[in-house]
N, C-alpha and C positions, 0 to 999 in steps of 0.2 A: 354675440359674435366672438368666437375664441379668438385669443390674441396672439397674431403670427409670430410674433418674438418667442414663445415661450415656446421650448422644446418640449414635442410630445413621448413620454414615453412608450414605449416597444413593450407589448403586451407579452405575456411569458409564455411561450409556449404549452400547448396541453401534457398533461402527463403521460409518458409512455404507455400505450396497455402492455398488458402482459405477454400477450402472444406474441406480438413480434419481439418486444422484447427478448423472449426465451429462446427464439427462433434468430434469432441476429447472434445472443449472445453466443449460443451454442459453435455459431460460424465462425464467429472471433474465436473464441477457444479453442478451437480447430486452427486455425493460423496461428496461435500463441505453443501450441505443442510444435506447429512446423518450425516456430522463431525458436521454441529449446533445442531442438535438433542440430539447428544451425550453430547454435550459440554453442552447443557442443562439439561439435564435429570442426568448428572452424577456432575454436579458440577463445572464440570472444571473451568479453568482460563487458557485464551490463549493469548498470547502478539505476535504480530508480528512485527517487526520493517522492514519498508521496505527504504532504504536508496539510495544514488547515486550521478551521476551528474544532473545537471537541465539537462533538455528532454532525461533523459535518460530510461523512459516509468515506471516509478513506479505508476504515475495516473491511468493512463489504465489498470494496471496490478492488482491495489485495486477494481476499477472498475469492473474488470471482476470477482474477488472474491465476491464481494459483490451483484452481479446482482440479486441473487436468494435469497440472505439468509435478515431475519427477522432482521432491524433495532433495533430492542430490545434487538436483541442477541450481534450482529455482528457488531461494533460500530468504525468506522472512527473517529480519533484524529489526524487533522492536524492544530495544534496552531499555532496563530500568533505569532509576535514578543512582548517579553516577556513587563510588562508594569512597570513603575516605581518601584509600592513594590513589583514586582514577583522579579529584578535582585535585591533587597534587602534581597531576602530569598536564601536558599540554591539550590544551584542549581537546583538540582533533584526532587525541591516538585514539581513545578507545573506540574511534567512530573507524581508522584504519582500519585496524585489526579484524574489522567485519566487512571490509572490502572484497570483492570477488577474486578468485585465483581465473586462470583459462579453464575459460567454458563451464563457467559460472554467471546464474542473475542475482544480484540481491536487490530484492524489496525492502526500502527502509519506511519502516512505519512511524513517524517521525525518525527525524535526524539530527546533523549539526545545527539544525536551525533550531532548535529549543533554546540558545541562547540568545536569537533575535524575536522570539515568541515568549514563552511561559519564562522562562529565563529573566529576561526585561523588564517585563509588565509587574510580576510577584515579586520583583527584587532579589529575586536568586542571585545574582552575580551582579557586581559592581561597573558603574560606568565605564571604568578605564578596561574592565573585560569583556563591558558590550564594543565598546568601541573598536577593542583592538580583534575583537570576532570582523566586526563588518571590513577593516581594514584587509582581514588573514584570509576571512570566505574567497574571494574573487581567485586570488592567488592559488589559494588549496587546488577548488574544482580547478582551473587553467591547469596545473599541474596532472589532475587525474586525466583529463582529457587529453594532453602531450604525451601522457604515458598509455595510451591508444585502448583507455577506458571510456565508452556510451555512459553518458551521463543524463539521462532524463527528469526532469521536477516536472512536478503537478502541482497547485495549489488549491484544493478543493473550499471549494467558497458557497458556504449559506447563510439565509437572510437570519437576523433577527428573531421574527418571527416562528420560521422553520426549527430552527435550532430548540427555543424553546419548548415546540410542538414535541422535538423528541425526545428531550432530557422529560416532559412530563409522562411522554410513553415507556419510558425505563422506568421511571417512579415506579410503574403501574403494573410493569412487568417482573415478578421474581424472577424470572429470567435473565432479564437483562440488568436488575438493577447491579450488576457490581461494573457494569462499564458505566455507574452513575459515582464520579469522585467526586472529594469535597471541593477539589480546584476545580470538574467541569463547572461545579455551581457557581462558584468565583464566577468563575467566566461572562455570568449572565450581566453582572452590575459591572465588569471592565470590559463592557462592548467596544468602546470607544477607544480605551486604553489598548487592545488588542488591534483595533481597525488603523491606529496610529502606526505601532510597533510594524505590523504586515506592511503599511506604505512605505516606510523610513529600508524597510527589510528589501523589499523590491529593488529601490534606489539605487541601494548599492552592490547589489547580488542579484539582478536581472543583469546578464552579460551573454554576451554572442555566442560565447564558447559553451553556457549552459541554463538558457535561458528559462525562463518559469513559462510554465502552463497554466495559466486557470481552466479551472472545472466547475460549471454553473453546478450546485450539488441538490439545490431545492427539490429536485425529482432526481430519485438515486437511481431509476432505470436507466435515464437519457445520460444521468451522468457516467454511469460504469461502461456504458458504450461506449460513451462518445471518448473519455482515455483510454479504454483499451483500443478503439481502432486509430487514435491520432499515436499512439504508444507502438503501434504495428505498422504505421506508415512512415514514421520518422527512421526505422530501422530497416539499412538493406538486405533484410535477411531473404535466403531463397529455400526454396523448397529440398531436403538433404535424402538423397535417396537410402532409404534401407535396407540392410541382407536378408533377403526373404527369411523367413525361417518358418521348417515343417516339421511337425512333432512325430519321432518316430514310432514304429511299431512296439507295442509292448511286447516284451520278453516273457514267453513262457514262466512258471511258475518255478519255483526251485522248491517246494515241499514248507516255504516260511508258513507258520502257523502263529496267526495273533492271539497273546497272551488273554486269558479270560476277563471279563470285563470287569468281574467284581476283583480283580488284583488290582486297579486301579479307579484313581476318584474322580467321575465327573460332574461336571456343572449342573446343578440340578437344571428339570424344564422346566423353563418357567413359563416358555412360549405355551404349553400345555393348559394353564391356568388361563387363557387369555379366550375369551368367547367372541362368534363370530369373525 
């Protein structure tokens, strides 16, 4: 007889297939162009901080946000490690400085929180700068959000297990093995050390004014939907009409003659060489 005290756990959903999958995302990406239009036309400033453990699919997930929308608008900040006179400034400028102007989004693929994350855990910075991070955080974003910046986080969260599953599928891929770091590997024996840092991080940087998202990331289809459409409903953006535009008539010929081809060097075919 199972015993009624013990809480049963919630079976994990199935995995997304593919087709609707494609078939959803493609509809979100279609609202995500309508949200840059607005975000252009009306001024805005949108910050998204998208966070996690390594392979826990936040590449892919900026990736799929970003497929359709204008690099001019829509702007990925994924900074290196910080260089001599950035750790002699205050923490938070060089994260400023990559903030959006009107009618701008930046996607930050990690962020200031590497201080309450890798930062932490590896000993990068000393207590009294973790500590004085968790004090500054609340105050910073409150500050972005008064100055009539959308400020959105995500927390993208996977198991153990999963994680593991894909730092051995980059092993295995020359492809992908250079998103395999020596720190992702760290990562694998300070599971704990990391699950710690993230709850302490929460604590005191989960706030009203700009509160965390998790994102179940174990299945990275259900995942990338399910932030882009809760990422598409948090914002009041609306639909921005544009000026039609029709291509005119080509202009008769004025006698231009293109220069002979062997005056100039082209790319060999290579598509030529390619069978079937």
């Amino acid at each position: 007889m199972a015993d009624p005290g013990k809480k049963r756990r919630s079976a994990k959903p199935a995995r997304l297939a593919k087709k609707p999958y494609e078939r959803e995302l493609l509809r979100l990406q279609y609202e995500l162009v309508k949200l840059q239009e607005w975000v252009r036309a009306e001024g805005v400033r949108l910050v998204v901080v998208f966070e996690g453990r390594d392979a826990a699919g936040k590449g892919g997930a900026i990736k799929r946000v970003t497929e359709y929308l204008n690099p001019r608008v829509a702007r990925i900040a994924a900074l290196p490690a910080p260089t001599e006179r950035q750790r002699g400034q205050w923490y938070f400028q060089r994260y400023v400085e990559q903030l959006p102007a009107r009618g701008e989004i930046v996607l930050f693929d990690r962020s200031w929180y590497n201080r309450a994350g890798v930062e932490r855990v590896m000993g990068f910075c000393t207590d009294e700068e973790y500590w004085q991070f968790l004090h500054q955080c609340p105050t910073f974003e409150r500050m972005l959000v008064e100055a009539g910046i959308l400020v959105r986080k995500y927390w993208f969260s996977v198991s153990d297990v999963e994680q593991e599953k894909r730092f051995r599928d980059r092993l295995g891929d020359p492809m992908r093995q250079w998103k395999l770091s020596p720190m992702d590997v760290e990562s694998i024996s300070r599971w704990e050390d990391y699950s710690r840092a993230k709850d302490e991080m929460f604590v005191y940087t989960d706030i009203p004014e700009a509160p965390w998202n998790v994102v179940e990331s174990d299945d990275k289809r259900r995942s990338r939907i399910n932030m882009i459409a809760h990422l598409l409903a948090s914002v009041p953006y609306r639909e921005v009409a544009r000026p039609r535009v029709e291509l005119p008539a080509r202009p008769p010929s004025k006698g231009y003659q293109r220069p002979p081809r062997d005056q100039q060097k082209y790319v060999p075919d290579h598509a030529a060489t390619l069978s079937g």
